[in-house]
Backbone as XML, in Angstrom:
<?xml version="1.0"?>
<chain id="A" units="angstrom">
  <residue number="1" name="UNK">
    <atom name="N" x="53.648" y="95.797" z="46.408"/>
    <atom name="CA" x="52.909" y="94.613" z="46.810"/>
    <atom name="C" x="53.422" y="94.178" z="48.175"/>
  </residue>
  <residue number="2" name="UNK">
    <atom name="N" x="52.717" y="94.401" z="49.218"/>
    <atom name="CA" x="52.907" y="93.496" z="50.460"/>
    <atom name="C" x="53.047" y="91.923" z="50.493"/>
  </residue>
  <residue number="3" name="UNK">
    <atom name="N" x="53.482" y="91.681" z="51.742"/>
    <atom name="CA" x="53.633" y="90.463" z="51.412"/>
    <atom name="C" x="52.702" y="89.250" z="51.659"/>
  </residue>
  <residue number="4" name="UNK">
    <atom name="N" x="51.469" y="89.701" z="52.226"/>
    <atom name="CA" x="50.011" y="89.128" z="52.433"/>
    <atom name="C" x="49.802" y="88.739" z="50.639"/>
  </residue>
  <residue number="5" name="UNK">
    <atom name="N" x="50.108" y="90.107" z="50.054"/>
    <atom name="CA" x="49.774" y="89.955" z="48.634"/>
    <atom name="C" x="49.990" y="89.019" z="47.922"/>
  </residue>
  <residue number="6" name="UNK">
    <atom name="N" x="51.698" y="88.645" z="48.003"/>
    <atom name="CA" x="52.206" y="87.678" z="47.667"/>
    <atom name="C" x="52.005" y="86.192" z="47.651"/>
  </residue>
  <residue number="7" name="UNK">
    <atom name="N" x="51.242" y="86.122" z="48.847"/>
    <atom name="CA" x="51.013" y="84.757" z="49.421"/>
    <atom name="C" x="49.668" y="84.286" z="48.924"/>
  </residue>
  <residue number="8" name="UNK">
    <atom name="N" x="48.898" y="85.806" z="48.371"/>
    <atom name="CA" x="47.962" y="85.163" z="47.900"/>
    <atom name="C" x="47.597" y="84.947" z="46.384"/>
  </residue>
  <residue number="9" name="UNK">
    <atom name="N" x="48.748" y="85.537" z="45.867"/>
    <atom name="CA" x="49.062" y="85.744" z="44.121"/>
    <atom name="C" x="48.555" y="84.252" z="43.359"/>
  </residue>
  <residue number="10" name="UNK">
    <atom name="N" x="49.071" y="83.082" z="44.073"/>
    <atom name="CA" x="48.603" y="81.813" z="43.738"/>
    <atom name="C" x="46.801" y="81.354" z="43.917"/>
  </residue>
  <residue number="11" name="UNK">
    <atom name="N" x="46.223" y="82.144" z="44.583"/>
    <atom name="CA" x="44.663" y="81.920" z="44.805"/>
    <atom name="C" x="44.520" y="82.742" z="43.764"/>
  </residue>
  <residue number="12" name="UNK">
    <atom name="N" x="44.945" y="83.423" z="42.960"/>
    <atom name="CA" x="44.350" y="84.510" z="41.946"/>
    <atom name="C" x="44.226" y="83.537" z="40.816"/>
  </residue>
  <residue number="13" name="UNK">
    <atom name="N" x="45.852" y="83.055" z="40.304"/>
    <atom name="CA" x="45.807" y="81.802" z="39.242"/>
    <atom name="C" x="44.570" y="80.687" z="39.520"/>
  </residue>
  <residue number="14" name="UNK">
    <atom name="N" x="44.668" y="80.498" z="40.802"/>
    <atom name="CA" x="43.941" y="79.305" z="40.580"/>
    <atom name="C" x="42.262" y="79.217" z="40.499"/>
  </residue>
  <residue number="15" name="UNK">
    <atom name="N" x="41.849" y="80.681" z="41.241"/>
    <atom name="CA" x="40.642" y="80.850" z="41.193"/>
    <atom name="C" x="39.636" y="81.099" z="39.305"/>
  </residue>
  <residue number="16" name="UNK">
    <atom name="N" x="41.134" y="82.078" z="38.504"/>
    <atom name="CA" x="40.964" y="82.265" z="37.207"/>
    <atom name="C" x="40.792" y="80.513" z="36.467"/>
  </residue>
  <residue number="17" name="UNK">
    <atom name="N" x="41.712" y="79.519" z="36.708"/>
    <atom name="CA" x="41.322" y="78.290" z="36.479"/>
    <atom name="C" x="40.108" y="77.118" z="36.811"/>
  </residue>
  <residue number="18" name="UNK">
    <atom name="N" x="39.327" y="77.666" z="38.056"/>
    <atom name="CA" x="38.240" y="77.321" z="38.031"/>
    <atom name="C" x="37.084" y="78.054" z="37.244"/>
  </residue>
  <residue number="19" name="UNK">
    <atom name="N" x="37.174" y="79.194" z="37.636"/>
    <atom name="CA" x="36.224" y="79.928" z="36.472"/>
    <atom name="C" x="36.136" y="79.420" z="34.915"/>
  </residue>
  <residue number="20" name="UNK">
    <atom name="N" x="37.810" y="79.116" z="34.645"/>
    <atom name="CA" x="37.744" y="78.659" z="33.318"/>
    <atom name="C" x="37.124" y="77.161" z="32.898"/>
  </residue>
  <residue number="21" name="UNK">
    <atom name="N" x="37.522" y="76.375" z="34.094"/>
    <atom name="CA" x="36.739" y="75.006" z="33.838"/>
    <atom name="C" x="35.392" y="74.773" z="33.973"/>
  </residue>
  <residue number="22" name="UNK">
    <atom name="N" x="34.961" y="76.165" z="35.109"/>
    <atom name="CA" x="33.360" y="76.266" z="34.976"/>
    <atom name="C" x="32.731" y="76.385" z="33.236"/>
  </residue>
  <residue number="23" name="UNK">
    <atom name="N" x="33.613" y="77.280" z="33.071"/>
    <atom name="CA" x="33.194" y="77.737" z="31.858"/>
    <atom name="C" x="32.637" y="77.054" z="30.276"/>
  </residue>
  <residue number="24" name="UNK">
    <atom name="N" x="34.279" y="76.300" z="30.991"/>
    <atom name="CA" x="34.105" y="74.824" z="29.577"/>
    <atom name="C" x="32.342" y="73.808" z="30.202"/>
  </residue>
  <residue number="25" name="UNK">
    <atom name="N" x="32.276" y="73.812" z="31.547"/>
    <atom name="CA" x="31.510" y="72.689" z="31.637"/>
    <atom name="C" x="30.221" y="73.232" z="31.470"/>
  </residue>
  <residue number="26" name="UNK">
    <atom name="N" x="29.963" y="74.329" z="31.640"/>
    <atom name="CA" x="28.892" y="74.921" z="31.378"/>
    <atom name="C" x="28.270" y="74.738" z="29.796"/>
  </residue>
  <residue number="27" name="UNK">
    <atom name="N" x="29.140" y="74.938" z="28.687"/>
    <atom name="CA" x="29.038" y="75.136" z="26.962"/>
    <atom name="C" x="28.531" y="73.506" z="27.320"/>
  </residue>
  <residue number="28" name="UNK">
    <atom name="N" x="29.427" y="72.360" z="27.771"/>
    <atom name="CA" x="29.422" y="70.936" z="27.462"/>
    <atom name="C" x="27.615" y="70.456" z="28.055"/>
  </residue>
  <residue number="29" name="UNK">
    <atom name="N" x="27.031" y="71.054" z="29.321"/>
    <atom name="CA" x="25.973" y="71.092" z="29.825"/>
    <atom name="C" x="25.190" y="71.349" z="28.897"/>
  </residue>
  <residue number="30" name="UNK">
    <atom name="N" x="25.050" y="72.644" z="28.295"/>
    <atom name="CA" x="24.544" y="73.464" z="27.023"/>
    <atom name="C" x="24.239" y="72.353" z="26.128"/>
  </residue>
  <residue number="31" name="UNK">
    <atom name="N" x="25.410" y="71.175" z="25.674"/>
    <atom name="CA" x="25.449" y="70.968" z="24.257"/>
    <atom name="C" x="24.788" y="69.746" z="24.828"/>
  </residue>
  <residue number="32" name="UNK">
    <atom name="N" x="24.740" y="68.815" z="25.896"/>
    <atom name="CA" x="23.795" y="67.761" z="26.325"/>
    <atom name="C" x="22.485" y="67.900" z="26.517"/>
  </residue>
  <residue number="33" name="UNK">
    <atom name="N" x="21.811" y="69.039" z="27.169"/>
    <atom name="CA" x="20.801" y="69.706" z="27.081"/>
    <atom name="C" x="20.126" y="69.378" z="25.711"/>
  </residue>
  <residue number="34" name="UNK">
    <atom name="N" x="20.722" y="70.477" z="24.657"/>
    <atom name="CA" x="20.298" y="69.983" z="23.244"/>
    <atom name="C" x="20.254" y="68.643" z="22.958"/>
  </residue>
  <residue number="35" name="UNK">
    <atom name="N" x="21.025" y="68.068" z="22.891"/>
    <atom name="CA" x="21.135" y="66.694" z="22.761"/>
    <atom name="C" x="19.655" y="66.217" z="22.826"/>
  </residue>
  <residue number="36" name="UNK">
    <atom name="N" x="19.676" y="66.188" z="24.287"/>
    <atom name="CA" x="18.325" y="65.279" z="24.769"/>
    <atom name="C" x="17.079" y="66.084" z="24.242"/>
  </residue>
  <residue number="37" name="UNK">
    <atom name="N" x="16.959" y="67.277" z="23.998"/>
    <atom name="CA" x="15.910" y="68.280" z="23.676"/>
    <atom name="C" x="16.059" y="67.806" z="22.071"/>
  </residue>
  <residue number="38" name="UNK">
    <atom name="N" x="16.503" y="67.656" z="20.912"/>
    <atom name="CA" x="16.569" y="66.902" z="19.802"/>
    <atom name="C" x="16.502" y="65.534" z="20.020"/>
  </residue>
  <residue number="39" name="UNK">
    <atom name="N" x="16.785" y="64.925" z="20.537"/>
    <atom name="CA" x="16.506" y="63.659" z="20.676"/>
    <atom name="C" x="14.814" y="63.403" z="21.300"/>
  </residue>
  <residue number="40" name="UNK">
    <atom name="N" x="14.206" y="64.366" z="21.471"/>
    <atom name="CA" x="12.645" y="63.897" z="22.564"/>
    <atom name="C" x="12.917" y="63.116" z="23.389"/>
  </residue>
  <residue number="41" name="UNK">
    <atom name="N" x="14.368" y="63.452" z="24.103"/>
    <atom name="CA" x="14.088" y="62.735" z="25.582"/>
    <atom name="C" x="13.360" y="62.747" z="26.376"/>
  </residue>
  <residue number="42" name="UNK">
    <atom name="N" x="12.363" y="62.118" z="27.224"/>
    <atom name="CA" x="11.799" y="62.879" z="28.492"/>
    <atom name="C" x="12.271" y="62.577" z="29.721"/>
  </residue>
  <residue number="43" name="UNK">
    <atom name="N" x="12.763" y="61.376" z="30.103"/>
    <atom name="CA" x="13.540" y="60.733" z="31.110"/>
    <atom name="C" x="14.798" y="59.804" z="30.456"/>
  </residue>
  <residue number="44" name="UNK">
    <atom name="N" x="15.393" y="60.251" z="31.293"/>
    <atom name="CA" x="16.792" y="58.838" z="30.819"/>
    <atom name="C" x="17.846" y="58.884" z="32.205"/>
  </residue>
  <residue number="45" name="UNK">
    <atom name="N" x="17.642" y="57.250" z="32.060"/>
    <atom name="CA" x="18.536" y="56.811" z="33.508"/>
    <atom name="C" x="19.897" y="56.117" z="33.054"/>
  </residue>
  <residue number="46" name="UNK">
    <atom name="N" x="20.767" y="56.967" z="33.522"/>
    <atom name="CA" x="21.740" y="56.409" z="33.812"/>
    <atom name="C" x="22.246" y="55.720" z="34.918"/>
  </residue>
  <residue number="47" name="UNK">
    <atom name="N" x="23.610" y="54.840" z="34.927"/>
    <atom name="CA" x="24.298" y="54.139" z="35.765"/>
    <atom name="C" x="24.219" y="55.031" z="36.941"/>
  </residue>
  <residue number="48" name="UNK">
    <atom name="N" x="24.762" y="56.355" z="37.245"/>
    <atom name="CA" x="24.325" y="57.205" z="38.547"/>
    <atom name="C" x="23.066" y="57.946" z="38.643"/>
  </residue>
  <residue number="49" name="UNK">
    <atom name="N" x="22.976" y="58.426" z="37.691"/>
    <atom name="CA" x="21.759" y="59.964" z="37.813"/>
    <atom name="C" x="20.862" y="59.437" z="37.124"/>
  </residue>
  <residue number="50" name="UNK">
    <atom name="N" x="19.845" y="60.291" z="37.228"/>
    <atom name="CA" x="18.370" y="60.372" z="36.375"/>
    <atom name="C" x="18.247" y="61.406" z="35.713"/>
  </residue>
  <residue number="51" name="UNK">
    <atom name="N" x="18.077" y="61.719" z="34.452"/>
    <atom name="CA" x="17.421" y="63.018" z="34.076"/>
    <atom name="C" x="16.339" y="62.827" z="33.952"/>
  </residue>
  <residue number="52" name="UNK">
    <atom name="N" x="15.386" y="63.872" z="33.660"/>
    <atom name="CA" x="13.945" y="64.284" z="34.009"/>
    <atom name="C" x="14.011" y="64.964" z="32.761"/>
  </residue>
  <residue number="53" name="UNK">
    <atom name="N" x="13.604" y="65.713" z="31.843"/>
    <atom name="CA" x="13.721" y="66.790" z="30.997"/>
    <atom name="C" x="12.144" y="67.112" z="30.192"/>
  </residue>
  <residue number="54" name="UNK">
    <atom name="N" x="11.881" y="68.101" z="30.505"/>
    <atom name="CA" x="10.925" y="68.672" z="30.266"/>
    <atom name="C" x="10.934" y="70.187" z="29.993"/>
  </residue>
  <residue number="55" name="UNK">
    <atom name="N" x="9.389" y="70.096" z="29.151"/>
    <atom name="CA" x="9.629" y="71.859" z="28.428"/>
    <atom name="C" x="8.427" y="73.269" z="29.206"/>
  </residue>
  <residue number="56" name="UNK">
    <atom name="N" x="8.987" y="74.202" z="30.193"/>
    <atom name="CA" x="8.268" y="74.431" z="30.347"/>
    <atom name="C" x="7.834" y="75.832" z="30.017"/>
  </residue>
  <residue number="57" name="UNK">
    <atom name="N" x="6.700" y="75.750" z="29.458"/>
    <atom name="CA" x="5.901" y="77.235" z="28.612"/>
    <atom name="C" x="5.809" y="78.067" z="30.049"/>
  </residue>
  <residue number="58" name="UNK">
    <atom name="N" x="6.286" y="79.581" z="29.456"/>
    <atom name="CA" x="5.804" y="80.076" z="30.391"/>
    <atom name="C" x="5.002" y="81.383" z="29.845"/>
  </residue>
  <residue number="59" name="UNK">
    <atom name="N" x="4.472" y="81.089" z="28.471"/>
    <atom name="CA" x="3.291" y="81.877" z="28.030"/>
    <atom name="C" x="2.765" y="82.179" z="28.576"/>
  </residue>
  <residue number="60" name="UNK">
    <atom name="N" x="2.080" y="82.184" z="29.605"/>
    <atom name="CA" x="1.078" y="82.591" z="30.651"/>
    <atom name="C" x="1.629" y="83.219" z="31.621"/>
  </residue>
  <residue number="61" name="UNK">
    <atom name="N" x="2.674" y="84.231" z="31.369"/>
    <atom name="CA" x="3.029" y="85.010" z="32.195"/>
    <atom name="C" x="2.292" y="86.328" z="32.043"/>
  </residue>
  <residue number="62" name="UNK">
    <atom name="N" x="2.861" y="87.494" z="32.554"/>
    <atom name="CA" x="2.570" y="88.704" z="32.780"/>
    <atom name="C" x="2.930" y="89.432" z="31.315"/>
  </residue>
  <residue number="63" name="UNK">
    <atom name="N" x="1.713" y="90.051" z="30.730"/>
    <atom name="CA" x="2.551" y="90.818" z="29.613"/>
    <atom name="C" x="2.740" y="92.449" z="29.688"/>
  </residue>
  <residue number="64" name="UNK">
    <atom name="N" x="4.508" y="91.735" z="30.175"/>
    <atom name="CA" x="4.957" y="93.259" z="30.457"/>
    <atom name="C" x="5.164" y="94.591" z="29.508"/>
  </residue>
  <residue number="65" name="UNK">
    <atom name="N" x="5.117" y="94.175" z="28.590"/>
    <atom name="CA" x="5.001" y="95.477" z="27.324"/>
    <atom name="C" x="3.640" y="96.546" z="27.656"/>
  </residue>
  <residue number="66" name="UNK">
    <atom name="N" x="2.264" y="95.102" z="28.013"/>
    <atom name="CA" x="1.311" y="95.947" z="28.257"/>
    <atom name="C" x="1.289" y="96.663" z="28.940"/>
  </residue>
  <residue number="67" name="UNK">
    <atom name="N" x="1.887" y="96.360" z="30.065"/>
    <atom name="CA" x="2.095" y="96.842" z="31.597"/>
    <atom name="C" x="3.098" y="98.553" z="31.263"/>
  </residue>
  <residue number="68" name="UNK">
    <atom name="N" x="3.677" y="98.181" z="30.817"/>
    <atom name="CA" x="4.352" y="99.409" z="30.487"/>
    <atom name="C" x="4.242" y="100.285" z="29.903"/>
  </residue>
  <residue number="69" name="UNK">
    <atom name="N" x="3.217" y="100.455" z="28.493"/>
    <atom name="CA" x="2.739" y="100.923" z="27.837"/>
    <atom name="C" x="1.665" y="101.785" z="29.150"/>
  </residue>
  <residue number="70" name="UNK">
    <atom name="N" x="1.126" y="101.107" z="29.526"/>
    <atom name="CA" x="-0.221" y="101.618" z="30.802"/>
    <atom name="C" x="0.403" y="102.709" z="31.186"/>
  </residue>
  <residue number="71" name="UNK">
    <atom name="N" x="1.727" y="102.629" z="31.134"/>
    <atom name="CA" x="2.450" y="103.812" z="32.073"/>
    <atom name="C" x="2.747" y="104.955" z="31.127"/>
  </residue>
  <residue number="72" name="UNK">
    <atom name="N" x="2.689" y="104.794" z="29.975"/>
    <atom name="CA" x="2.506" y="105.964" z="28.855"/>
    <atom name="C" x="4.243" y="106.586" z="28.926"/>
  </residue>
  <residue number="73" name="UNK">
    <atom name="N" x="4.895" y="105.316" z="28.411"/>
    <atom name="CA" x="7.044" y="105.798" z="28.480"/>
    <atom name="C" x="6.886" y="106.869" z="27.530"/>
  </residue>
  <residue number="74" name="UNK">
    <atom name="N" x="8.184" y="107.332" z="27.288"/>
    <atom name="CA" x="8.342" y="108.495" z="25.991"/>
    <atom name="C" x="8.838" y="107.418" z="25.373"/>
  </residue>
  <residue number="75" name="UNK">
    <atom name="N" x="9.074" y="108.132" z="23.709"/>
    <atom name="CA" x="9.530" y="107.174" z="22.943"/>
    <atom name="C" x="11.249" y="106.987" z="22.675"/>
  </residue>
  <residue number="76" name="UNK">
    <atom name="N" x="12.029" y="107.586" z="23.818"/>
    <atom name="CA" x="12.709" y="107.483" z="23.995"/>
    <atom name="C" x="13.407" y="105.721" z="24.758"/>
  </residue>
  <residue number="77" name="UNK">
    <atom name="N" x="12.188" y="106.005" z="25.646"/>
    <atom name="CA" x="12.230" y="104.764" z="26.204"/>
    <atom name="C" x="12.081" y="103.471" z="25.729"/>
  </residue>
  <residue number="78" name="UNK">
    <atom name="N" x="10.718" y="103.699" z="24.974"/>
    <atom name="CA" x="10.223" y="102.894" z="24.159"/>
    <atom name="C" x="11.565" y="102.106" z="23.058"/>
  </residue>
  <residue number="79" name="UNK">
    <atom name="N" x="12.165" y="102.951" z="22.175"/>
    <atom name="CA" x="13.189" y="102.915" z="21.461"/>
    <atom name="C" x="14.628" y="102.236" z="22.077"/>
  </residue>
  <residue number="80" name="UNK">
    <atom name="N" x="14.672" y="102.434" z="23.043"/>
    <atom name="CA" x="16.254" y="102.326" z="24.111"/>
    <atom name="C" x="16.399" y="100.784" z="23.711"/>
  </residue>
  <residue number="81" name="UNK">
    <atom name="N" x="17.484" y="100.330" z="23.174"/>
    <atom name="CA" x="17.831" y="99.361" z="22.556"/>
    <atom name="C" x="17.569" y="97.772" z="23.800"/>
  </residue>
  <residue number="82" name="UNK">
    <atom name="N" x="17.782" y="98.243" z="25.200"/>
    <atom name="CA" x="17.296" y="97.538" z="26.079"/>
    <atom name="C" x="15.876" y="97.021" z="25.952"/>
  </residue>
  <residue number="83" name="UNK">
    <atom name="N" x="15.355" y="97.753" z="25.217"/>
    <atom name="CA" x="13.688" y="97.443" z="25.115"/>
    <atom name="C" x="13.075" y="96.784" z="24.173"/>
  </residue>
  <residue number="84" name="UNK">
    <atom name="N" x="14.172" y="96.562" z="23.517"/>
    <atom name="CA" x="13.843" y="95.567" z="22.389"/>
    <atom name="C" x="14.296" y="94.341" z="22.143"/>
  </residue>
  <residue number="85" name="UNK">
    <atom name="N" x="14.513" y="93.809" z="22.942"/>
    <atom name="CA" x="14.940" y="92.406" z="23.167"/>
    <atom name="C" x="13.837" y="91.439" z="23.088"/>
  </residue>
  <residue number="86" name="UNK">
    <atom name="N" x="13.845" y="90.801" z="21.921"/>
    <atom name="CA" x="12.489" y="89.893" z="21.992"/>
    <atom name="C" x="12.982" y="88.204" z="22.600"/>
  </residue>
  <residue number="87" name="UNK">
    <atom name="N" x="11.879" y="87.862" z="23.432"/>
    <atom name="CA" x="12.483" y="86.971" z="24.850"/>
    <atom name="C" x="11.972" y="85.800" z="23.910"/>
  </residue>
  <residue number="88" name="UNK">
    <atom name="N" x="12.005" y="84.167" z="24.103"/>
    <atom name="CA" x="11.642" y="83.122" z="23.775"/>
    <atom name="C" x="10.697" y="82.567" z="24.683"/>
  </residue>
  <residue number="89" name="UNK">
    <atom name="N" x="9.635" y="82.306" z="24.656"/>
    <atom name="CA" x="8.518" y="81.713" z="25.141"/>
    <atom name="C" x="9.253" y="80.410" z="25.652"/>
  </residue>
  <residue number="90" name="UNK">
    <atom name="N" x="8.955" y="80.046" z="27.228"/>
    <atom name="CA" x="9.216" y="78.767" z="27.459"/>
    <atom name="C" x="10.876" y="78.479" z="27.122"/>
  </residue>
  <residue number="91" name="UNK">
    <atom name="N" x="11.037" y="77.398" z="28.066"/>
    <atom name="CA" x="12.708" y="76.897" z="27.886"/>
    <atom name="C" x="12.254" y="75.480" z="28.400"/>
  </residue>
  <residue number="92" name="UNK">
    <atom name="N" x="13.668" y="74.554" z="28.037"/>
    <atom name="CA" x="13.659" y="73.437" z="28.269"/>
    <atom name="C" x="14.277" y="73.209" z="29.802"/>
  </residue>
  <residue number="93" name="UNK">
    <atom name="N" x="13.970" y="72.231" z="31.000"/>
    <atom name="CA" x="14.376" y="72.171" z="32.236"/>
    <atom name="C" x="14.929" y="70.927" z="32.463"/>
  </residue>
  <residue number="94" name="UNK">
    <atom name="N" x="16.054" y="70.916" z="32.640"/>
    <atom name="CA" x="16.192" y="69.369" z="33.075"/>
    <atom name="C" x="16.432" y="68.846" z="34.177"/>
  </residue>
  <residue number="95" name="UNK">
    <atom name="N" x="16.152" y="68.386" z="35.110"/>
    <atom name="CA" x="16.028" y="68.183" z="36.414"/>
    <atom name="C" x="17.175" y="66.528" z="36.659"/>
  </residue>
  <residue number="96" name="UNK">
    <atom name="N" x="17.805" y="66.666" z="37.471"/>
    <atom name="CA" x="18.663" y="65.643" z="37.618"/>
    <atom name="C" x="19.008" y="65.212" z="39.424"/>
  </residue>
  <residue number="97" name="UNK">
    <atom name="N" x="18.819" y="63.827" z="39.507"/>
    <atom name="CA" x="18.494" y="63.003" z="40.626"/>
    <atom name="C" x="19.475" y="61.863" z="40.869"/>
  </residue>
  <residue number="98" name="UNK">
    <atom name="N" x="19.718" y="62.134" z="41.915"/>
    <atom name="CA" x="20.960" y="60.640" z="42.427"/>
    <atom name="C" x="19.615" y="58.888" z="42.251"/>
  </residue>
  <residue number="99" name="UNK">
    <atom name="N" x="20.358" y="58.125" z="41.284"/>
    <atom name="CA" x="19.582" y="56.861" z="41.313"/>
    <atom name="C" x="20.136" y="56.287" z="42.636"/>
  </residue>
  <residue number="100" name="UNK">
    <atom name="N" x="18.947" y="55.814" z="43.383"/>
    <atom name="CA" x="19.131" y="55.197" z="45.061"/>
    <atom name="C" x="19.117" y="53.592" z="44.919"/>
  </residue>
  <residue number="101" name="UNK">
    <atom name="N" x="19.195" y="52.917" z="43.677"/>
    <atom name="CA" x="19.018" y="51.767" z="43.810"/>
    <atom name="C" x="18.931" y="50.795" z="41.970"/>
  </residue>
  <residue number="102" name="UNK">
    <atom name="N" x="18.374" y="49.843" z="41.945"/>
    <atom name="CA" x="18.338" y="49.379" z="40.483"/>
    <atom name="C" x="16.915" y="49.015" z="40.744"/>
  </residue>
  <residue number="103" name="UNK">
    <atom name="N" x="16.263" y="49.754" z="39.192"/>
    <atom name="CA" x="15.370" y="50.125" z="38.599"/>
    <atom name="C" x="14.996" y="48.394" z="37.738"/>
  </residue>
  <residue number="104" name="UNK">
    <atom name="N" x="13.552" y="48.121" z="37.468"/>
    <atom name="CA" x="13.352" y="46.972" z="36.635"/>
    <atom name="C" x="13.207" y="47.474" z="35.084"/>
  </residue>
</chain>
């Protein structure tokens, strides 16, 4: 180990400790999300922020199975455990906004 190395051994710890607190805040995001998605939130203002939360379908996309099929795969392909992943229609979005002032 050089000694550039050394000096930077401490950005290694500390970078692994943000990742990890990303990590936690991410699950805690996750579990508020639900929250408000069980609760039928659609807006809720808080003391700083705004949430927005809404569900949006995106049924009306492209149906790529068909699309692929058109292309006549082997059933190799067809089969490949990648290909069978069945997706969930639509997700919940929650959109979040700095409050600029007091609301009536």
């Amino acid at each position: 180990m050089n000694k550039m190395d050394s000096n930077l051994k401490p950005l290694a710890d500390e970078y692994g400790e943000i990742k990890a607190i990303l990590a936690d805040l991410v699950v805690r995001q996750a579990d508020i999300k639900k929250t408000f998605q069980e609760a039928g939130i659609h807006d809720l203002e808080g003391d700083i922020f705004r949430c927005v939360i809404s569900h949006v379908d995106d049924s009306m996309g492209h149906d790529w199975k068909k699309i692929a099929l058109s292309y006549k795969p082997s059933k190799r392909v067809l089969e490949h455990p990648a290909n069978q992943k069945v997706t969930q229609r639509g997700h919940v979005r929650v959109n979040v906004y700095a409050r600029t002032g007091e609301t009536s």
